[in-house]
C-alpha positions, 0 to 999 in steps of 0.5 A, a space after each residue: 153639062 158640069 158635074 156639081 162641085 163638092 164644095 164640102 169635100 173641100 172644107 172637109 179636106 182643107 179641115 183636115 189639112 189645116 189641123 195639121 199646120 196647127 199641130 205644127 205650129 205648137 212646136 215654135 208655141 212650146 220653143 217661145 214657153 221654153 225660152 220665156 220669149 215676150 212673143 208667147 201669147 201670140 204663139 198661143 192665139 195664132 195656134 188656138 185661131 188656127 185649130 178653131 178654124 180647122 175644125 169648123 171647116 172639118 164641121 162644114 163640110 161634114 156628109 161630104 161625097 168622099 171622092 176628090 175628082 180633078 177639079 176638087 183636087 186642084 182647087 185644094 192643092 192651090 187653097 192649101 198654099 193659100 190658107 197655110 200661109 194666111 194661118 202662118 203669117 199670125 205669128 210674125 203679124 201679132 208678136 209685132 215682129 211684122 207689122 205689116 200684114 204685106 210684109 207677114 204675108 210676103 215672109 210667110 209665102 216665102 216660106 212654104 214656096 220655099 223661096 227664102 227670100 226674106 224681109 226682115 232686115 236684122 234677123 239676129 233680133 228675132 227670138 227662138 221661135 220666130 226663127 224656128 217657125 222660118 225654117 218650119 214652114 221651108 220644111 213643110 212645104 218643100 216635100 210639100 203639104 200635099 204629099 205630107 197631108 196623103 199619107 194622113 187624109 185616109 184617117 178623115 176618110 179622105 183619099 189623096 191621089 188626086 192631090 199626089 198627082 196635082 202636086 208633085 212636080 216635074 213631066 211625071 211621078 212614081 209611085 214606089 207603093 200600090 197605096 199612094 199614102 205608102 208613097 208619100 210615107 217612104 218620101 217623108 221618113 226619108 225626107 226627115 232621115 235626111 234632115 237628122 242627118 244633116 243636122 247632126 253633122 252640122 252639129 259636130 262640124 261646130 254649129 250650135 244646136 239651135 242653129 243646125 236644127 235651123 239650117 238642116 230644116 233649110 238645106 233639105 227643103 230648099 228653102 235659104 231662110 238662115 238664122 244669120 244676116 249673112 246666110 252661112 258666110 260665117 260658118 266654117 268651111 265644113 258646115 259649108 261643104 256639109 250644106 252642099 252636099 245636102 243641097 246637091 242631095 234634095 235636088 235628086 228626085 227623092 225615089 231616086 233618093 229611095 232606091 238608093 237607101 234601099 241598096 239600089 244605086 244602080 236606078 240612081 246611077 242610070 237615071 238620065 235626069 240625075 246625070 244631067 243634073 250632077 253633070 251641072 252642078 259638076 260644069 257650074 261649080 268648075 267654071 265658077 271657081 276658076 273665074 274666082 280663082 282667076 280674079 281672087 288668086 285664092 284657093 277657097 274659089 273651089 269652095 266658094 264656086 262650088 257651093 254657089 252654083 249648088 244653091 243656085 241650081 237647086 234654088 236653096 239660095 244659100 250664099 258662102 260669099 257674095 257673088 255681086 262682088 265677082 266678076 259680072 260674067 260670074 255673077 251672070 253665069 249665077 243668073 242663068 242658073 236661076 232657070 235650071 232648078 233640079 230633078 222633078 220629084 224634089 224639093 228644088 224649084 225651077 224649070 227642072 232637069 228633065 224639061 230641059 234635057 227633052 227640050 234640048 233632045 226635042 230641039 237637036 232632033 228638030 235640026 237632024 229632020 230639017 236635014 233628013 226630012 223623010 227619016 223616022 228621029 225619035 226623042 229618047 229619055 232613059 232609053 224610052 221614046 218620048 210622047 208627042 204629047 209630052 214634048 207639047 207640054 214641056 215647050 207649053 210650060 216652056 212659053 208660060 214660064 218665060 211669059 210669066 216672068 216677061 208680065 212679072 218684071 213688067 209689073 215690077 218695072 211698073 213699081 219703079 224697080 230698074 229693069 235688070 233688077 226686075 227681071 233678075 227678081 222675076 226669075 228668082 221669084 218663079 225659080 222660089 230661089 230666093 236670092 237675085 241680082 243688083 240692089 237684093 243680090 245675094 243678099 235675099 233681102 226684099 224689105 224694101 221691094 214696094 208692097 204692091 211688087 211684094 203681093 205680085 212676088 207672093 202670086 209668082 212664088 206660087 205659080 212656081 211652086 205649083 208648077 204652072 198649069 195647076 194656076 192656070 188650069 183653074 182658070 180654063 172652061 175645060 176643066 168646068 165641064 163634065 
């Protein structure tokens, strides 16, 4: 027997969410007025589109039963992805600056999966708002539309655990509040803290204004949209290190983040995924710079080996140098940790941290019982046993992910892309990293990816930013029943 689906619940709640997107898109709409950018009226229609449409969906599903069950709230978490981005590729589609609708929708999910790969060729000739609007959506979507969207839901009558649970990543969540909506509070005030920030040192650092806005938007979600065709290589090399760092920062699970601002270090000092991750990044950065300095002779290698393996681990995709132009064992070794990702509960994509570290503990345990076979050998993580159930789940999420990359690059191998490339751009795609290998390289240009690789990029793009089973879940006949 299945319990009736609240179809209404849904209009009311994408409504809601939508309004929200249409109230973000007045600030690139007042950026194109500000500047006098030809690109205006299409700000305005795409606005006006987008705040007609919420509200006729907050009108259709008037009298909803205000309860989110599971089924309604997985459904929600993957249709607000879905309508944000068909709402934000507006204004690429009807300023002209992309004509393609495949191209408008293919920025646009890059954008809020935080991806930041991009098919604009010459991004310089895009105006304020346009680049503004890039770096927005990163924004929105790296802390997530969800966890933004918890904390205002309760003014439509709405509850938002279902939502919070269905969309922050990683094994498990925590709540820093009793009240999830007090949850997504603290991570947001500390998400725009950050932002500020890191904008302001960048300013000081020399950046100009507009472009330290931009680029701080960028850094703390993740994302890799820059305001430059070559990403940040022509930027000194303290608004390098200061995007680093920044980038080392987002990829911590923002409660630890919290605690931490709180005058709680020790929570983030002893937090086991943490020192996983920074050991990484540490093992990375130092392998990668002196495979540089071996082949460069040049002592911004640190720099460069450093900055390149944060960006890649915590999927920002940022670029200091070109890393197709190193060494191929170097170039690999970025490859390879496309897979990586940072801590669950932050803004950077991939696997994450704390899926590795049990799935390597799980395998290791695995070879001491193959030895000791009637002895009692426990996986532990920050000093708990881990369940059964969990390890199940992250070596489930373990064979989807590499099948999904496995169908993907065969679907690209499929639109005459070779396969190393194919592959190269699956990982990247589930990983929302952005950059790749071979032709789109650390470049992170896909113009020239075939439409029908673009529209089977933007399902990836998806599928990883919602973590895998929230796709998958809505196909499965368990989830249908009572």
């Amino acid at each position: 027997m299945t319990r009736t689906f609240n179809w209404r619940l849904v209009f009311r709640t994408m409504g809601a969410l939508t309004t929200i997107e249409a109230l973000f898109l007045l600030v690139p709409t007042f950026v194109a007025w500000w500047y006098n950018e030809a690109d205006l009226v299409a700000w305005i229609a795409a606005s006006l589109v987008t705040w007609v449409s919420s509200w006729w969906m907050v009108g259709a599903g008037r009298k909803a039963e205000k309860r989110v069950g599971e089924r309604e709230g997985y459904v929600i978490v993957a249709l607000v992805w879905i309508v944000y981005s068909l709402f934000g590729m507006l204004p690429f589609w009807l300023s002209g600056a992309l004509p393609s609708v495949t191209d408008a929708w293919y920025e646009t999910m890059a954008g809020f999966t935080t991806t930041g790969s991009t098919v604009f060729r010459d991004i310089t000739v895009q105006t304020h708002s346009i680049l503004l609007w890039r770096a927005l959506m990163q924004w929105i979507g790296g802390m997530g539309i969800i966890v933004l969207s918890v904390a205002i839901l309760p003014m439509f009558g709405l509850g938002g655990m279902q939502l919070y649970s269905a969309e922050v990543t990683g094994v498990s969540y925590e709540k820093l509040s009793p009240r999830i909506a007090d949850t997504a509070k603290h991570m947001w005030l500390t998400y725009i803290g950050l932002t500020i920030a890191e904008g302001l040192l960048l300013w000081l650092f020399g950046m100009g204004k507009f472009d330290a806005v931009c680029h701080s938007m960028s850094t703390i979600s993740t994302g890799g949209f820059a305001t430059h065709n070559d990403s940040v290589i022509g930027f000194s090399p303290a608004i390098q290190w200061t995007i680093a760092f920044f980038m080392l920062l987002s990829g911590i699970n923002f409660t630890q983040l919290i605690y931490l601002f709180r005058g709680k270090p020790q929570r983030l000092l002893h937090d086991e995924e943490t020192r996983w991750y920074t050991g990484a990044c540490v093992i990375a950065g130092v392998f990668l710079s002196l495979g540089l300095l071996v082949h460069t002779h040049q002592w911004d290698s640190l720099r460069h080996g450093f900055f390149t393996s944060i960006a890649t681990i915590t999927s920002t995709g940022f670029v200091s140098a070109d890393y197709m132009l190193w060494p191929p064992v170097l170039w690999m070794g970025v490859f390879f940790l496309m897979f990586t990702g940072g801590a669950s509960g932050s803004t950077a994509g991939g696997i994450k941290w704390v899926r590795i570290a049990i799935f390597a503990k799980s395998a290791l345990a695995e070879i001491k019982r193959r030895i000791h076979p009637n002895a009692v050998i426990p996986v532990r993580f920050n000093g708990n046993t881990v369940r059964e159930q969990t390890i199940s789940n992250i070596v489930a999420f373990m064979f989807f992910y590499m099948v999904i990359i496995g169908v993907a690059a065969f679907c690209f191998c499929g639109c005459g892309i070779g396969f190393d490339e194919a592959i190269g751009i699956a990982v990247s795609m589930i990983g929302n990293v952005g950059v790749s290998i071979g032709q789109w390289g650390s470049s992170g240009c896909y113009e020239a990816l075939p439409a029908v690789a673009k529209w089977v990029a933007t399902f990836v793009m998806l599928i990883g930013r919602l973590e895998i089973f929230t796709i998958l879940l809505l196909f499965s006949r368990a989830l249908w029943k009572k």
